[in-house]
C-alpha atoms as one frame of an Amber mdcrd trajectory, in Angstrom:
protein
   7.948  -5.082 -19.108   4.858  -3.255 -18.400   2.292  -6.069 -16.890   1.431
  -8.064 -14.648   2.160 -11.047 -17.539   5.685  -9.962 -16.972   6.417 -10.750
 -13.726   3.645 -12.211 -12.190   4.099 -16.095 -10.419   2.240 -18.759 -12.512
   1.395 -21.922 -12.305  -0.536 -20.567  -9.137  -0.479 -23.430  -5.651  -4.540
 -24.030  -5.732  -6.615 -25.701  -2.945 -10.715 -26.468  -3.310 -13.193 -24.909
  -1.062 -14.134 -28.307   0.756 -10.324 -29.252   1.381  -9.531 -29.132   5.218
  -7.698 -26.523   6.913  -4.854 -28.862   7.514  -4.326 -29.765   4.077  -4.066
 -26.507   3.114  -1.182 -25.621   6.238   0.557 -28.674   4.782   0.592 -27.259
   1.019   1.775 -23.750   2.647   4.754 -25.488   4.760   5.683 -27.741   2.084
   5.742 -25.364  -0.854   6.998 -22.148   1.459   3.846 -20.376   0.738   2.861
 -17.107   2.384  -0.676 -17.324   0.890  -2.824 -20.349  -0.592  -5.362 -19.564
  -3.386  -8.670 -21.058  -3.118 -10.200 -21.954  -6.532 -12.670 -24.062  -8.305
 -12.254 -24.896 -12.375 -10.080 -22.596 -12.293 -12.288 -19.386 -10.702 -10.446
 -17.679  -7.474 -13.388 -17.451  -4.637 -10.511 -16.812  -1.636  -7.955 -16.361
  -0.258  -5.874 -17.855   2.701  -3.109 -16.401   4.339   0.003 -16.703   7.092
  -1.506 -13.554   8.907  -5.380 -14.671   8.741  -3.706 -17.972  10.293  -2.248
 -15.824  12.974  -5.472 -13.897  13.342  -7.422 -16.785  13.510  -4.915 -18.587
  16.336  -4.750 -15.819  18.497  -8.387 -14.876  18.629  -8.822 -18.708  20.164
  -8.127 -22.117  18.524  -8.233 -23.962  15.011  -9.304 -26.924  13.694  -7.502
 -28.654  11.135 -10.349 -30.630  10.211 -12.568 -27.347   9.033 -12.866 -26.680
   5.302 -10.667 -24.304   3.444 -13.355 -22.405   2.747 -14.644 -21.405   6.590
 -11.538 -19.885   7.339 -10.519 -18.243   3.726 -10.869 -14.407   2.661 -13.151
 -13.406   0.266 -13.383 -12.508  -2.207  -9.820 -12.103  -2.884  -8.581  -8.552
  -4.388  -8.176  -9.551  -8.288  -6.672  -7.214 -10.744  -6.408  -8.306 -14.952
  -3.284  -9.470 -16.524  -2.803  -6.982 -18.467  -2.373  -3.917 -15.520   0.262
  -2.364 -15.726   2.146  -3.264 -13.073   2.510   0.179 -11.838  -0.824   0.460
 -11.180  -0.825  -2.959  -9.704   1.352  -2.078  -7.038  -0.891   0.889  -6.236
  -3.671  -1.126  -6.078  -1.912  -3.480  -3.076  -0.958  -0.280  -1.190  -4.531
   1.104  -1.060  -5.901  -2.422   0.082  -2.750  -3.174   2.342  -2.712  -6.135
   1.081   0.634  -8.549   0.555  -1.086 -10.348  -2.093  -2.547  -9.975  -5.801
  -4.664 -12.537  -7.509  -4.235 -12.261 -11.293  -7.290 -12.789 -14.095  -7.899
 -12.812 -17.646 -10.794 -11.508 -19.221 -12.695 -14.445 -18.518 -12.071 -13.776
 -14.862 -10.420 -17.350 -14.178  -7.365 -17.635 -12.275  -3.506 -16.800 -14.239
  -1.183 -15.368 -11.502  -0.275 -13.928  -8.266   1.528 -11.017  -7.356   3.371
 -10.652  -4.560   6.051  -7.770  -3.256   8.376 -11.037  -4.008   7.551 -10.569
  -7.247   8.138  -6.756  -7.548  11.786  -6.918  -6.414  12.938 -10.449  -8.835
  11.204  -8.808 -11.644  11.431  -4.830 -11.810  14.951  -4.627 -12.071  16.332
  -2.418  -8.882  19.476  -0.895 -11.044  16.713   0.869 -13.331  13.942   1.333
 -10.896  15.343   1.895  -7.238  16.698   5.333  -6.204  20.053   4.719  -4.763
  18.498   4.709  -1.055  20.603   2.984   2.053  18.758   0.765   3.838  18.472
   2.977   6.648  15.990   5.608   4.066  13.706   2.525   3.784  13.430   0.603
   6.966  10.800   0.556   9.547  12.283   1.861  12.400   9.232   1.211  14.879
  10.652  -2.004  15.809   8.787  -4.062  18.155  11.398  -6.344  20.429  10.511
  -9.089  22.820  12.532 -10.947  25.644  13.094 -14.929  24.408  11.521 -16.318
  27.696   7.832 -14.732  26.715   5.425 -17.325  25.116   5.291 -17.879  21.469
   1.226 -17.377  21.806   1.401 -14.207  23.726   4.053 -13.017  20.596   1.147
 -14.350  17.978  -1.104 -11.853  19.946   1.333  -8.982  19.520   1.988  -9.935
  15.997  -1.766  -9.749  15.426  -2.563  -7.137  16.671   0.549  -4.543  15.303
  -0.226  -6.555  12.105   3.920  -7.558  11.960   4.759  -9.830  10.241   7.930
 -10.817  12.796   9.250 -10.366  15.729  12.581 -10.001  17.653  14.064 -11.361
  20.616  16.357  -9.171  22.360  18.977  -9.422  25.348  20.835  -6.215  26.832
  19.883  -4.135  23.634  21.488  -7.490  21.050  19.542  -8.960  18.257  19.212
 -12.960  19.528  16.503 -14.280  17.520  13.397 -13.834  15.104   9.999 -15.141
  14.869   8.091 -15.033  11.859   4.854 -15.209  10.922   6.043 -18.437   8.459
   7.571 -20.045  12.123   4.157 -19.762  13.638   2.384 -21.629  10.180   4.963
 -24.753  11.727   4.180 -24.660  14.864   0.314 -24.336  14.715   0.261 -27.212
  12.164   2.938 -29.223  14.621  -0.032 -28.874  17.249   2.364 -27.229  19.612
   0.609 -25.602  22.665   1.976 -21.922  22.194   0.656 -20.687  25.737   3.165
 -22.651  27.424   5.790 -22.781  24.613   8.770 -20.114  24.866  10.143 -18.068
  22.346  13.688 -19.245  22.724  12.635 -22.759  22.048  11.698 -21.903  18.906
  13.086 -18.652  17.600  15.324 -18.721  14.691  18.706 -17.445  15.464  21.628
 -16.214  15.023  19.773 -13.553  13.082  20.755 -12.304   9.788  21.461  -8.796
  10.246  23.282  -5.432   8.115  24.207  -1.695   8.903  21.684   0.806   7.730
  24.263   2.395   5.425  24.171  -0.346   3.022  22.620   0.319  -0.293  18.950
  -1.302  -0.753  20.374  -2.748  -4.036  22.812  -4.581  -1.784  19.858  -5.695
   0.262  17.684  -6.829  -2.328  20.800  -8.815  -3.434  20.736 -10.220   0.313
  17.208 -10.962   0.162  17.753 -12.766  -3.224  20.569 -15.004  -2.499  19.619
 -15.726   0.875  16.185 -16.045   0.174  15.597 -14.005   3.005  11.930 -11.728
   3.615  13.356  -9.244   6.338  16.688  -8.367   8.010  16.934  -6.555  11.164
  19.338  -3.332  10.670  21.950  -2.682  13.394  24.420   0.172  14.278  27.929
  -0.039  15.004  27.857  -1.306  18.157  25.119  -4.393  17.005  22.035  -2.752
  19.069  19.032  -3.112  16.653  17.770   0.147  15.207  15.161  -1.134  13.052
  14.048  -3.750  10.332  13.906  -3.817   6.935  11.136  -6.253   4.729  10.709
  -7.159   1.100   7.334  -4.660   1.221   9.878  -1.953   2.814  12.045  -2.677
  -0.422   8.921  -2.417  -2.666   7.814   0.776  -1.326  11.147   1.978  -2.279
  10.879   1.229  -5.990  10.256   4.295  -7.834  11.336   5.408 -11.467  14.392
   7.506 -11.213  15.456   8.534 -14.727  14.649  11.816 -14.326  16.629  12.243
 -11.305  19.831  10.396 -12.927  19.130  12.728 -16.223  19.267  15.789 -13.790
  22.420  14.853 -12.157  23.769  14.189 -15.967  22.942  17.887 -16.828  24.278
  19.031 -13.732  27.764  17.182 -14.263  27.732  18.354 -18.104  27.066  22.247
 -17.098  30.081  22.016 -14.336  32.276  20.308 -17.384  31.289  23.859 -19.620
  32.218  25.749 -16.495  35.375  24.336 -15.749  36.229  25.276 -20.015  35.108
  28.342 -20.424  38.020  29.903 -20.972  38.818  27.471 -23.900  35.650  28.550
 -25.768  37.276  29.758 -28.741  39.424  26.700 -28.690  36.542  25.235 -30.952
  38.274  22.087 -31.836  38.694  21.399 -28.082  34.936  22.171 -27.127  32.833
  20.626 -30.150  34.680  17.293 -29.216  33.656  17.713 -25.618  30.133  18.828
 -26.615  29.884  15.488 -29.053  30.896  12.969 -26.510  27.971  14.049 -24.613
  25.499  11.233 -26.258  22.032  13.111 -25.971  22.586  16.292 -24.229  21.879
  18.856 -26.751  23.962  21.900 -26.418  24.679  24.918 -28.404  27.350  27.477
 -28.378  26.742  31.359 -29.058  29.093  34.512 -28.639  27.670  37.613 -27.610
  25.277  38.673 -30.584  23.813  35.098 -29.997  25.453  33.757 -33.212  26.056
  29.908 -32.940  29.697  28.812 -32.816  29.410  25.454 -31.733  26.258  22.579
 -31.990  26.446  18.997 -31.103  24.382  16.186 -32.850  21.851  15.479 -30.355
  21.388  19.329 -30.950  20.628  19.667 -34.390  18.150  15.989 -33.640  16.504
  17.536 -31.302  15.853  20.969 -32.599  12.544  21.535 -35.279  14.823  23.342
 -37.543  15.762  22.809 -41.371  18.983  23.669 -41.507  22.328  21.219 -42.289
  24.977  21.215 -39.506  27.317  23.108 -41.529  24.423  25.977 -42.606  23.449
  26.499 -38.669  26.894  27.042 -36.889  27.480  30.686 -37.879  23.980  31.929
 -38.008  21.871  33.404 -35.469  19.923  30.968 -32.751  16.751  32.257 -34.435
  17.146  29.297 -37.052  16.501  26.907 -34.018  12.813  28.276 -33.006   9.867
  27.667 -35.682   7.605  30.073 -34.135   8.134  33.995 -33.074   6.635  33.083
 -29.791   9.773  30.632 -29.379  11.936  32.523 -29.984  10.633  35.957 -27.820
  10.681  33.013 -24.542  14.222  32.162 -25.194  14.918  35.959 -25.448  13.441
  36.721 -22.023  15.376  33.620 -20.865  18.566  35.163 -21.843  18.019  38.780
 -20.164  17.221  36.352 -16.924  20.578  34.358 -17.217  22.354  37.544 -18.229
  21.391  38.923 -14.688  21.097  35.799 -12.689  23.851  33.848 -14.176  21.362
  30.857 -15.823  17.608  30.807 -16.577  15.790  27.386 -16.317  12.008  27.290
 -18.471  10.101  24.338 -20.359   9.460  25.170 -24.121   6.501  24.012 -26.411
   7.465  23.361 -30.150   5.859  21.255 -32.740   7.391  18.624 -34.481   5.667
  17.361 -37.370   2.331  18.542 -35.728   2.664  16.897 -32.608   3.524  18.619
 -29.532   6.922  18.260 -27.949   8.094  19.973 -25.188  11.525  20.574 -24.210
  13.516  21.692 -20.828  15.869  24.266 -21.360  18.444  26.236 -19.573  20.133
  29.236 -20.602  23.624  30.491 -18.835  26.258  32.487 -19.221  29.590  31.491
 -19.690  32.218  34.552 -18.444  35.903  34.847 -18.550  38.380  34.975 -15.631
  37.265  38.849 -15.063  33.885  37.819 -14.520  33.403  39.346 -18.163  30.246
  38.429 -20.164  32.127  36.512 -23.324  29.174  34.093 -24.684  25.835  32.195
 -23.626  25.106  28.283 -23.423  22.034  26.681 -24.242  20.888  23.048 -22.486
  17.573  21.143 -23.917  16.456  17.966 -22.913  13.206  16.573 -24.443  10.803
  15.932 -21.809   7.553  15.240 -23.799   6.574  11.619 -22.092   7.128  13.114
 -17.999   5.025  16.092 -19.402   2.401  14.503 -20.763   1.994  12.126 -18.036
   1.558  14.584 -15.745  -1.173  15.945 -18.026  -2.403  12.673 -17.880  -2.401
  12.281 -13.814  -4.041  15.665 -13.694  -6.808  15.208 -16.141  -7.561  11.360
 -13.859  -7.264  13.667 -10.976 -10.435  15.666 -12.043 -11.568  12.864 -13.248
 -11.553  11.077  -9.921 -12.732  14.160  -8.060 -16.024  14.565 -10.127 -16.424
  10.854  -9.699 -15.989  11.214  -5.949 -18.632  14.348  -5.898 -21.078  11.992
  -7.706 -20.472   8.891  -4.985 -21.164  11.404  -2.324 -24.560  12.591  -3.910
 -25.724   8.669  -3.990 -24.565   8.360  -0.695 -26.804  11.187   0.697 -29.585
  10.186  -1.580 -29.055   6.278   0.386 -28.642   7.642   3.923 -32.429   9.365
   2.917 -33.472   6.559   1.392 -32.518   4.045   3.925 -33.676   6.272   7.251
 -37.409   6.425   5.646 -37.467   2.697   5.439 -36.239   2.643   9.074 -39.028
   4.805   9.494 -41.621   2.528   7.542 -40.934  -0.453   9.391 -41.080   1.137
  13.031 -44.394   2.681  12.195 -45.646  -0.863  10.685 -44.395  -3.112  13.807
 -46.454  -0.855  16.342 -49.498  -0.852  14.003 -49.464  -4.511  12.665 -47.687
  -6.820  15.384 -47.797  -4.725  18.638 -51.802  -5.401  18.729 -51.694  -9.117
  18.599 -49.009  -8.934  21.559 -51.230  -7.368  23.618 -54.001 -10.338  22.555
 -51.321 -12.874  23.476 -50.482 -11.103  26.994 -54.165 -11.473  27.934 -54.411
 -14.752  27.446 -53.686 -17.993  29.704 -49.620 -18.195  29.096 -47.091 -19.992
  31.268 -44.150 -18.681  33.271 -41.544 -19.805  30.307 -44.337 -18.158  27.527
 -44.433 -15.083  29.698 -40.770 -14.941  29.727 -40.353 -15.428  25.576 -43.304
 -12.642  25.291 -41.473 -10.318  27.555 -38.397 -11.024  24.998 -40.457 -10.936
  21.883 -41.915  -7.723  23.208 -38.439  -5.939  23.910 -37.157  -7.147  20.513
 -40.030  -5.010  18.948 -39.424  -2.139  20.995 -35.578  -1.987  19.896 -36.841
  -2.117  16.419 -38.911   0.872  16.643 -36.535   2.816  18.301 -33.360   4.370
  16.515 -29.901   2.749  18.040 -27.277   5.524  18.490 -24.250   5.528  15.714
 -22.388   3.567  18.083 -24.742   0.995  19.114 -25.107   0.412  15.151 -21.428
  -0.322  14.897 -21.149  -2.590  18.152 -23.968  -4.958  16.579 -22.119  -4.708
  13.526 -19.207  -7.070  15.304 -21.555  -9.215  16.602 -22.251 -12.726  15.973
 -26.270 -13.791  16.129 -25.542 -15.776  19.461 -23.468 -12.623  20.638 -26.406
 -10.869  19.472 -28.992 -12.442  21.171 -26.762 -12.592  24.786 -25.960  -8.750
  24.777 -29.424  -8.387  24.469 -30.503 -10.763  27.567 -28.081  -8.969  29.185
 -29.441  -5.442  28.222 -32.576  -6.374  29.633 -31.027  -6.912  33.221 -31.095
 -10.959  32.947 -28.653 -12.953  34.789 -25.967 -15.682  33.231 -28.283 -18.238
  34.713 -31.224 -17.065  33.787 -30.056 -16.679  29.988 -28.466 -19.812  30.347
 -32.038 -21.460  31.252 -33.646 -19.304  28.098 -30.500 -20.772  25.357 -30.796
 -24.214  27.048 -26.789 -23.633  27.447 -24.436 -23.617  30.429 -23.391 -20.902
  32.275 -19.809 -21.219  31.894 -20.657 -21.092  28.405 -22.670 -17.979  29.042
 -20.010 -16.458  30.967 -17.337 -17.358  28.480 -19.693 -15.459  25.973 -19.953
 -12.082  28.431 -15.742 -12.210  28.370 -15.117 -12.627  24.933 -18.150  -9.694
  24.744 -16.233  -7.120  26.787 -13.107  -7.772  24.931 -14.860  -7.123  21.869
 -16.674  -3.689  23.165 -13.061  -2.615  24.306 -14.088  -2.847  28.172 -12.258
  -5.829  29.599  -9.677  -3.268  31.521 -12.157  -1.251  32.295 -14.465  -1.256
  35.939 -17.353  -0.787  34.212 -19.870  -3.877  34.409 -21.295  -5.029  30.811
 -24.892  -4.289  31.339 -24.089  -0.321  32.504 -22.010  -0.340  29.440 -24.857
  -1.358  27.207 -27.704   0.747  28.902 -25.114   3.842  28.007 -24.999   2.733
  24.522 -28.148   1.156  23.683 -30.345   3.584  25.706 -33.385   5.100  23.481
 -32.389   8.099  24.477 -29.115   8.206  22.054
């Protein structure tokens, strides 16, 4: 199982682009789906999701007649078939995204990926460390009293970007709300301003201590088909949560760990027998029952007495079983160099008590490099009465990490050449600025001036006046923050913060947009919560004087 054909979720829940919004809530109730892909013959161009619902709701209202495609995410993040999934799941936690779309090399739609997907598939009892649950979960857990609304909850949910919520009474876990409950109500038409939480939260709620193992909770999660549990103490106060992406971000490959606590275990087993090594009988069984630990046995003068079968496997050397027990350890090492590194090691553990080094050898001319550690074995008087050697092949975790480093530099020189291209654009792009300022004052600003001398109305005086300022922003350079204000704007946002820049009033822009003024004035709020200043006592045109001032 390497990827993404192995454990990806196919056939894939599709919509089209010009289905409505409600359709597409019905498909994600019905089918219990925390994302909808939107798709046409086949070819993914979006994305819909439970928290761009949520986002949506709680920035103002939804209709459920709208098309699919006003409201979806795109384009969605895609990744080939064949990824490995590894590299798959890094890709979701650089985006932050829940959600994987799937291709093949003709870019139409195979699969999705979800952390769902991660914790059926992977296997947790080969790649989960064994972690409680309290090691994983997110302790920051945000806890609200049942009698708050279920819209002023969406708003929190939104805005943490949570994907639940708990209700809590005297420090006691009562009841959840998830970002799946507020799919059902939305497409129930509920009115979630006035609607309370403990109408509508789910509850009792499924809850475990934080010493359970996460294999236990992924089992949970599983059977229950469950996406979170909130964690408790001993007393039931909640101390955090736990979510299928916390159990996700848990997974990580932990052979080499288990391997090390095998050596470990096998090195206190030699300890605990020293005494009995010249009971050879006694020892080679041990040392054969110990599957692929290879370990060898030498007295004093480093002549071998005893060497197991994954030993004389491992070792580069020529010799029959029966030829190498009762020579020197020399016969092991193919190379001088070898052998002068396992010397040192020895005059280490000799002093030290052990000596742990890595160990390059060649094996039918390909590299293979082996972890070894050297120790002394002494007798009740603390007396010096033979040596131990431990290998382990470690060629794959070593050349992977050759690998990483070499994509590391890799990614670094790439990075070095971005930044160049970047500098080269800023350049580029601040001579054009330059270029078209120069060009408005020398090609439009004359035939202004014509039209202000002749015969214009009060209203074409007005739009001038506009026109004219429009021109004049133009020329000038907006400060870095003005840039990324405008950048949040929509063009009807755009053109009232400018109205307003210019000192008019909500009447008078409402006469220039042929609007109301309510609407104007509903524009000006949803303006200041957008600039961050709706808490603030500062009024909305000294705000954008400050910021949109020439002299920035």
């Amino acid at each position: 199982m390497n990827t993404l054909r192995d454990i990806m979720t196919t056939p894939v829940v599709t919509i089209t682009p010009e289905r409505s919004v409600g359709h597409a809530l019905g498909l994600m109730e019905q089918q219990k789906l925390s994302a909808l892909i939107v798709a046409e013959n086949r070819k993914p161009l979006g994305i819909f999701t439970e928290r761009a619902l949520i986002e949506i709701r709680a920035g103002g209202s939804i209709d459920a007649s709208w098309p699919i495609d006003r409201v979806m995410s795109r384009p969605p993040l895609t990744a080939s078939v064949d990824m490995d999934y590894r590299e798959a799941y890094q890709l979701l936690l650089q985006h932050r995204y829940r959600h994987l779309v799937v291709i093949d090399s003709a870019e139409l739609l195979v699969g999705i990926i979800t952390g769902t997907d991660f914790l059926v598939h992977l296997g947790l009892e080969y790649f989960m460390e064994f972690k409680s649950v309290g090691q994983v979960m997110s302790r920051d857990i945000i806890t609200l009293k049942p009698s708050i609304s279920v819209f002023q909850a969406m708003k929190l949910m939104n805005e943490r970007r949570i994907s639940s919520l708990v209700m809590e009474e005297n420090g006691f876990p009562v009841g959840i709300i998830t970002e799946r409950d507020m799919l059902r109500l939305i497409r129930a038409g509920e009115h979630l301003e006035t609607l309370l939480l403990e109408n509508v939260m789910s509850s009792p709620v499924e809850t475990v201590f934080a010493d359970i193992s996460s294999h236990e909770a992924a089992r949970l999660f599983s059977t229950k088909q469950l996406r979170r549990l909130v964690v408790t103490n001993s007393s039931g106060h909640c101390v955090g949560i736990v979510t299928e992406t916390d159990m996700v971000k848990g997974l990580r490959t932990s052979y080499t760990d288990h391997l090390k606590g095998l050596i470990q275990e096998k090195e206190l087993q030699l300890k605990k027998v020293k005494q009995q090594v010249e009971e050879a009988a006694i020892l080679d069984s041990m040392l054969q029952s110990l599957g692929d630990m290879a370990i060898t046995i030498m007295d004093n003068d480093l002549t071998i007495l005893l060497h197991n079968q994954a030993a004389e496997e491992l070792y580069a050397c020529s010799c029959a079983r029966e030829g190498i027990v009762g020579n020197n350890v020399a016969v092991l090492y193919g190379s001088s160099d070898n052998l002068d590194q396992f010397l040192h090691a020895v005059t280490i553990a000799e002093s030290e008590g052990r000596c742990e080094f890595v160990m390059e050898q060649q094996a039918s001319g390909t590299p293979c490099f082996l972890a070894m550690t050297v120790f002394c074995i002494r007798n009740a008087d603390a007396r010096k009465i033979g040596l131990g050697l431990i290998a382990r092949d470690i060629t794959d975790q070593k050349l992977a990490v050759i690998e990483l480093e070499q994509k590391k530099k890799e990614a670094e020189d790439a990075n070095i050449a971005l930044r160049v291209m970047l500098d080269q654009h800023v350049r580029t792009q601040t001579g054009v600025e330059e270029q078209i300022a120069i060009k408005l004052q020398e090609l439009v600003n004359p035939y202004l001036n014509l039209l202000r001398q002749s015969s214009l109305t009060e209203k074409q005086t007005e739009i001038l006046q506009i026109i004219s300022a429009h021109i004049d922003s133009i020329s000038r350079q907006f400060s870095p923050n003005a840039r990324e204000i405008m950048l949040k704007l929509s063009p009807r946002e755009s053109v009232i913060i400018d109205l307003v820049r210019q000192g008019k009033t909500s009447k008078e822009i409402a006469d220039i947009l042929h609007i109301g003024v309510r609407t104007v004035e509903t524009y000006r709020n949803n303006l200041r919560k957008k600039l961050g200043i709706n808490k603030k006592k500062i009024s909305l045109l000294t705000y954008l004087i400050t910021n949109f001032s020439s002299r920035n």
